[in-house]
C-alpha positions as a Python dict, from the first residue, in 0.01 Angstrom:
ca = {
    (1, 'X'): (0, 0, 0),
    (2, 'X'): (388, 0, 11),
    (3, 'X'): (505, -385, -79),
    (4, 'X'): (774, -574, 87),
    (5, 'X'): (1059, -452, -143),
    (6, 'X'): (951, -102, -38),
    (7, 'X'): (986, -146, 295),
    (8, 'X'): (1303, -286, 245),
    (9, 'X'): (1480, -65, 1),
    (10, 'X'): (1650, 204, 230),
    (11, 'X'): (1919, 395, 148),
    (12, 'X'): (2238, 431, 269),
    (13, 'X'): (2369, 765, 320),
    (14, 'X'): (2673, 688, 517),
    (15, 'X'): (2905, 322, 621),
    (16, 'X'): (2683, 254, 882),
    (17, 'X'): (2378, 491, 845),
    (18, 'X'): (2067, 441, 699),
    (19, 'X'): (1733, 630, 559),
    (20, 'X'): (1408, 452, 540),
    (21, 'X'): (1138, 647, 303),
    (22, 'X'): (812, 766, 392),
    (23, 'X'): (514, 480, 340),
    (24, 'X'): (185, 541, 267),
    (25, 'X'): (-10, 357, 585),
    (26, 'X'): (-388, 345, 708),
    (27, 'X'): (-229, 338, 1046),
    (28, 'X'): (-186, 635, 1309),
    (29, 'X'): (136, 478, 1419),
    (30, 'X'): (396, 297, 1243),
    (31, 'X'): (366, -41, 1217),
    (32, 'X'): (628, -249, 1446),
    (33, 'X'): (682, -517, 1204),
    (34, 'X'): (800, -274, 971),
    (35, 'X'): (1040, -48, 1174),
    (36, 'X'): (1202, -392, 1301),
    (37, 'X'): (1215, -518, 961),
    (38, 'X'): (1398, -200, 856),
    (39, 'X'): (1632, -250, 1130),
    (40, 'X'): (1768, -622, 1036),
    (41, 'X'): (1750, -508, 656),
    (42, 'X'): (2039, -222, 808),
    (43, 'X'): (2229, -482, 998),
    (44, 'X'): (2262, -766, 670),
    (45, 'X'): (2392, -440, 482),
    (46, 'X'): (2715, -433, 751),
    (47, 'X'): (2791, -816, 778),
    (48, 'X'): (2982, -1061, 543),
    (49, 'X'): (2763, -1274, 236),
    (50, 'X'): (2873, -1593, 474),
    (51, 'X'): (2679, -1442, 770),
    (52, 'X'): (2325, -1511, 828),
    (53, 'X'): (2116, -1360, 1119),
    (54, 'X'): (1997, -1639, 1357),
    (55, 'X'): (1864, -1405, 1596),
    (56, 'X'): (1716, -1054, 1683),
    (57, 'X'): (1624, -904, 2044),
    (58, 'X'): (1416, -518, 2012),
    (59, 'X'): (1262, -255, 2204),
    (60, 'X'): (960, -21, 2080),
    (61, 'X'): (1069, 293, 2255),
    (62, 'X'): (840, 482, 2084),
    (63, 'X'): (530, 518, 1868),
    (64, 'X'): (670, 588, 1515),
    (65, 'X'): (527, 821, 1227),
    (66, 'X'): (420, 683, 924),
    (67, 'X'): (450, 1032, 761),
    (68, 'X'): (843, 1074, 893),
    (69, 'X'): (1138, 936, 704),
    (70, 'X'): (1325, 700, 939),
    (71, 'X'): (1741, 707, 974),
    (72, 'X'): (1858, 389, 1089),
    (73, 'X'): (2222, 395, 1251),
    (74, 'X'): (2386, 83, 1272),
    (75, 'X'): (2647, 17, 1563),
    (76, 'X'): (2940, -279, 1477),
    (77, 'X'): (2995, -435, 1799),
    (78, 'X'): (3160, -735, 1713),
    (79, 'X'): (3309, -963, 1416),
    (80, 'X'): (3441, -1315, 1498),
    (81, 'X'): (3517, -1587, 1329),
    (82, 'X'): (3183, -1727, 1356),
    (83, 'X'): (2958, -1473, 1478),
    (84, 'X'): (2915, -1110, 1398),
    (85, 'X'): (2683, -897, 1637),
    (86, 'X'): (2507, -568, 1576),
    (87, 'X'): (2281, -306, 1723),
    (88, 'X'): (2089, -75, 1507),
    (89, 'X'): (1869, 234, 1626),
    (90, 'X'): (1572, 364, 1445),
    (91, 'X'): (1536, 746, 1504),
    (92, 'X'): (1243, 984, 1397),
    (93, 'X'): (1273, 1382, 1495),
    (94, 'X'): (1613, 1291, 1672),
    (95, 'X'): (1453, 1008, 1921),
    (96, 'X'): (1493, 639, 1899),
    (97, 'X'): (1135, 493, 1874),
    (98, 'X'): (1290, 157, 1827),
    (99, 'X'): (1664, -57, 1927),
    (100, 'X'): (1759, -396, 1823),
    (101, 'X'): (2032, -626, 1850),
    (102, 'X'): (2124, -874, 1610),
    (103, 'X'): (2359, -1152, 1568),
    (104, 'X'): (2473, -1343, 1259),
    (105, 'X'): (2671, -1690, 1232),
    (106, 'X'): (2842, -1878, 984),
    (107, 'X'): (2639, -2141, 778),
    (108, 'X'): (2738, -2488, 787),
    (109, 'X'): (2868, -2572, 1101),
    (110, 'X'): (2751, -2891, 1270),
    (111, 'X'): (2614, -2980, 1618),
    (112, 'X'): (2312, -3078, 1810),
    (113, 'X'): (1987, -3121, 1629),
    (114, 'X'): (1635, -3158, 1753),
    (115, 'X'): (1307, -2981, 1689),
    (116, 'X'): (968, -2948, 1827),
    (117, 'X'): (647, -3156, 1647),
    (118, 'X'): (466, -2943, 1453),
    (119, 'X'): (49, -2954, 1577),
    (120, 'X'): (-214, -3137, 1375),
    (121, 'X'): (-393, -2881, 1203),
    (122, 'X'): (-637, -2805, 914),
    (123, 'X'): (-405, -2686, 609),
    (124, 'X'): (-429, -2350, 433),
    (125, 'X'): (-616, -2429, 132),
    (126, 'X'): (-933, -2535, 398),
    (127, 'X'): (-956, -2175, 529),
    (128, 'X'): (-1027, -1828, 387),
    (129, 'X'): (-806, -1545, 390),
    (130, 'X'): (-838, -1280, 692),
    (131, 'X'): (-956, -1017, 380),
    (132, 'X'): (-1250, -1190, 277),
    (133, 'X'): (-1398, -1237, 653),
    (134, 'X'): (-1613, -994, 829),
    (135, 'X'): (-1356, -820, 1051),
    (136, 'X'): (-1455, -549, 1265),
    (137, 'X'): (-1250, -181, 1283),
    (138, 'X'): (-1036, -102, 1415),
    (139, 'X'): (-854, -429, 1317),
    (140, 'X'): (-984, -436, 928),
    (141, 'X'): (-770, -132, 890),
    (142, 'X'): (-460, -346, 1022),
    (143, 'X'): (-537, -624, 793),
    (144, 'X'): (-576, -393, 480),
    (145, 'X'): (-222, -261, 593),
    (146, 'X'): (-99, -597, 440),
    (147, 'X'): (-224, -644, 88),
    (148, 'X'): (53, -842, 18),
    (149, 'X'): (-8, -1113, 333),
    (150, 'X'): (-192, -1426, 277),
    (151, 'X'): (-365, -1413, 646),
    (152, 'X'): (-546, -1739, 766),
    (153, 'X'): (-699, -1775, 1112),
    (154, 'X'): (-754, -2158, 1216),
    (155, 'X'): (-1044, -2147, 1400),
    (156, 'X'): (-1059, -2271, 1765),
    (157, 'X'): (-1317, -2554, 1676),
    (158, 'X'): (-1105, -2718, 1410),
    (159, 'X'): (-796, -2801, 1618),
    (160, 'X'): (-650, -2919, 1880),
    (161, 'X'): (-580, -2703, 2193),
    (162, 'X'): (-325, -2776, 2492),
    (163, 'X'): (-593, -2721, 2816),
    (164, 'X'): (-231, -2655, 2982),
    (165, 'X'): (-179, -2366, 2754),
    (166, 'X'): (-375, -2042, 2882),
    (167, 'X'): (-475, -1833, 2611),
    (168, 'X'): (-335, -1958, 2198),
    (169, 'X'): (-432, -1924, 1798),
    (170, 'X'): (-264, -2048, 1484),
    (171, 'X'): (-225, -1863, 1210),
    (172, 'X'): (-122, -1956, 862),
    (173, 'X'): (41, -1693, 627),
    (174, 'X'): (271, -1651, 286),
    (175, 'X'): (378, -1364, 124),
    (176, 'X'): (187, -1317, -210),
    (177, 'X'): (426, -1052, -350),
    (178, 'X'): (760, -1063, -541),
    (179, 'X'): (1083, -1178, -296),
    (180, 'X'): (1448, -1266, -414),
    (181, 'X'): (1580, -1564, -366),
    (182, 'X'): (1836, -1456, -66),
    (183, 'X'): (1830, -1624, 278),
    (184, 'X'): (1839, -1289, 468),
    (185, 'X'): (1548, -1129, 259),
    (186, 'X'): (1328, -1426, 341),
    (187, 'X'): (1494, -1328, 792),
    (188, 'X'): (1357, -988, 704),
    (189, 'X'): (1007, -1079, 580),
    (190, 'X'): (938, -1286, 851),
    (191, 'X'): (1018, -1026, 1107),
    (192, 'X'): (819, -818, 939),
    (193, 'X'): (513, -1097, 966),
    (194, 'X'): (654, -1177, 1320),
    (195, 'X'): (463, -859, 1504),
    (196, 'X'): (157, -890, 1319),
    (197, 'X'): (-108, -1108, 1516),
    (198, 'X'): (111, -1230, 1783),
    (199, 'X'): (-38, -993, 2061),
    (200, 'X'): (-344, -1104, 1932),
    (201, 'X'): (-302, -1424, 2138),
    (202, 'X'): (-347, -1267, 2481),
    (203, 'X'): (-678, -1142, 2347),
    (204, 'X'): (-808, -1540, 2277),
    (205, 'X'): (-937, -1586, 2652),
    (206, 'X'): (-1069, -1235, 2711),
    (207, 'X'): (-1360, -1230, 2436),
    (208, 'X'): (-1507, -939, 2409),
    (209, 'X'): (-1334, -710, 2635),
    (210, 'X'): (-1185, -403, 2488),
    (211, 'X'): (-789, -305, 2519),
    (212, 'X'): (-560, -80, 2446),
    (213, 'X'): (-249, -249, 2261),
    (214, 'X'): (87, -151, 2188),
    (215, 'X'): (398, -417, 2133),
    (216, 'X'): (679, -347, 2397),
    (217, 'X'): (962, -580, 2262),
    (218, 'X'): (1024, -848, 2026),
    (219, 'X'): (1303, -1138, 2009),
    (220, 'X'): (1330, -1374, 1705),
    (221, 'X'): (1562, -1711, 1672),
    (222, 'X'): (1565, -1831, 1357),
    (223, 'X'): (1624, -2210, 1298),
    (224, 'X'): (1589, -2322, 937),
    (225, 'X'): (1617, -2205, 595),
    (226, 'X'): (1252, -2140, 474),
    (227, 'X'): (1075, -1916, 233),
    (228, 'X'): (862, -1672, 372),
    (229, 'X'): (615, -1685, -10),
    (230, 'X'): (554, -2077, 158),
    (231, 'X'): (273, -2157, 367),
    (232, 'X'): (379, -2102, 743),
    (233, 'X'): (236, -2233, 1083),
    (234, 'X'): (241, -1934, 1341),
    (235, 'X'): (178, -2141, 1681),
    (236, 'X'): (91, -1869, 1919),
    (237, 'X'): (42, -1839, 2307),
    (238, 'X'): (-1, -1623, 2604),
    (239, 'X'): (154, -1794, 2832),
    (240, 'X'): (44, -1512, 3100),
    (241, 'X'): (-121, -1171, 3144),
    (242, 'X'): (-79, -919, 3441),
    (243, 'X'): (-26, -555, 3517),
    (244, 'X'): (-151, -436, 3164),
    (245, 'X'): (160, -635, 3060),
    (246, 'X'): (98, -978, 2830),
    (247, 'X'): (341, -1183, 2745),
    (248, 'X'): (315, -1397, 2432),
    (249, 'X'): (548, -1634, 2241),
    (250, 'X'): (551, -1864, 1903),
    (251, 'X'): (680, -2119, 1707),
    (252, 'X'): (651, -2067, 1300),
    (253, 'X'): (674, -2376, 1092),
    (254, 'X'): (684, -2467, 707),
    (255, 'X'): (469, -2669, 549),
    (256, 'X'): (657, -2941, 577),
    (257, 'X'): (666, -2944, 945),
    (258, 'X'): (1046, -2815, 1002),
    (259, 'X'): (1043, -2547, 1258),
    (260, 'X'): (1195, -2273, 1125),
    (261, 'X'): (1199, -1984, 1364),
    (262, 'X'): (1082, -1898, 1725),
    (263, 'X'): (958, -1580, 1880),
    (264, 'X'): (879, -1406, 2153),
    (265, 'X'): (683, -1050, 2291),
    (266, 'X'): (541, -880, 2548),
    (267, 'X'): (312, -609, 2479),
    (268, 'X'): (68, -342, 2632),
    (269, 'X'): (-259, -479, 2702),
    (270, 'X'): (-464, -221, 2906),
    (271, 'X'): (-793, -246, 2925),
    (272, 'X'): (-1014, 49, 2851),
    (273, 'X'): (-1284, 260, 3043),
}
């Protein structure tokens, strides 16, 4: 399966237009994670060295083709003298299947600081990767998609859950492969892992019951410098479901406890028959 740096290495044909390859995938559609990850990598190719993206807001227009090359067209909307904002859309066949809007800032200014607690939970090394449990299709073929992903489910019974909180997992993951040492490669991984098992939160109160899924958008803030190869916390929730519509959110921590990023989705969650 493709690795990270594969995803990542498009090429530009043009100042602000980009041409993602063809990836061999064991999914119908093209992975989310991938075409939003494709997206930021565009937008770091337009902005300053001193810029750093601290946050992303996308759409999933449509479902995109794992057999189609991908031509990502980047959009400079603004550069300040501390911000510099972006909007990139990913076309297939002459239709956007996916827009984003990103914004980058200026290391090293000072302010307000604050953060969250990260949860008490069992560590990594106490749990086995998603790969070597008994998954059942059609989400084994999703979890195969990502060779490269360390994957590892906490189970419900060994933590401790908000009864406040309606539906919520925690996931830990790394990234096993090779990664530079560049802040904005590390942004660009982690959106990548962002759409992977978040949805998968709405599911945690509706056992057994059957849906059809689909991510509609996707918005990222990212706090911290962090490595996405380290051990992160994915602390995910549903914080409601309705109208075949769930929305879910999470905060991703390092190891250490510093939380590094925050997201937030809602996808399709119809149920079938």
């Amino acid at each position: 399966m493709p690795s990270l740096r594969d995803v990542t290495s498009i090429e530009r044909i043009d100042r602000d237009i980009f041409r993602g390859a063809r990836l061999e995938s064991k999914l119908l559609r093209t992975y989310g994670g991938q075409i939003a990850c494709q997206s930021l990598t565009a937008a770091v190719r337009t902005v300053e060295e001193d810029r750093f993206v601290h946050s992303l807001h996308g759409y999933f227009l449509r479902a995109g083709n794992p057999a189609s090359h991908t031509v990502f067209e980047v959009e400079r909307l603004r550069d300040g003298r501390s911000f510099s904002t972006r909007r990139v859309n990913a076309i297939q066949e002459g239709e956007v299947i996916f827009s984003m809007s990103a914004s980058f800032h200026v290391h090293g200014q000072t302010g307000l600081e604050h953060a969250d607690t990260m949860p008490e939970v069992v560590g990594p090394d106490n749990l086995q990767n998603i790969r070597d449990l008994e998954i059942e299709a059609p989400f084994n073929a999703f979890f195969l998609e990502w060779e490269d992903w360390d994957i590892r489910f906490i189970p419900a019974e060994e933590q401790k859950l908000s009864p406040s909180l309606a539906s919520q997992q925690r996931v830990w993951f790394r990234y096993t492969g090779e990664i530079s040492d560049d802040p904005n490669d590390h942004v660009c991984a982690l959106a990548y892992m962002s759409d992977m098992t978040l949805l998968g939160s709405a599911r945690v109160a509706h056992p057994g019951v059957e849906v059809q899924e689909a991510s509609l958008d996707h918005a990222m803030w990212f706090q911290r410098p962090f490595r996405a190869d380290e051990w992160l916390l994915y602390d995910q929730s549903s914080p409601s479901a309705t109208g075949s519509r769930s929305l879910t959110q999470g905060r991703i921590f390092d190891a250490s406890g510093n939380l590094v990023a925050a997201v937030c989705q809602e996808g399709l969650t119809r149920t079938r028959g």
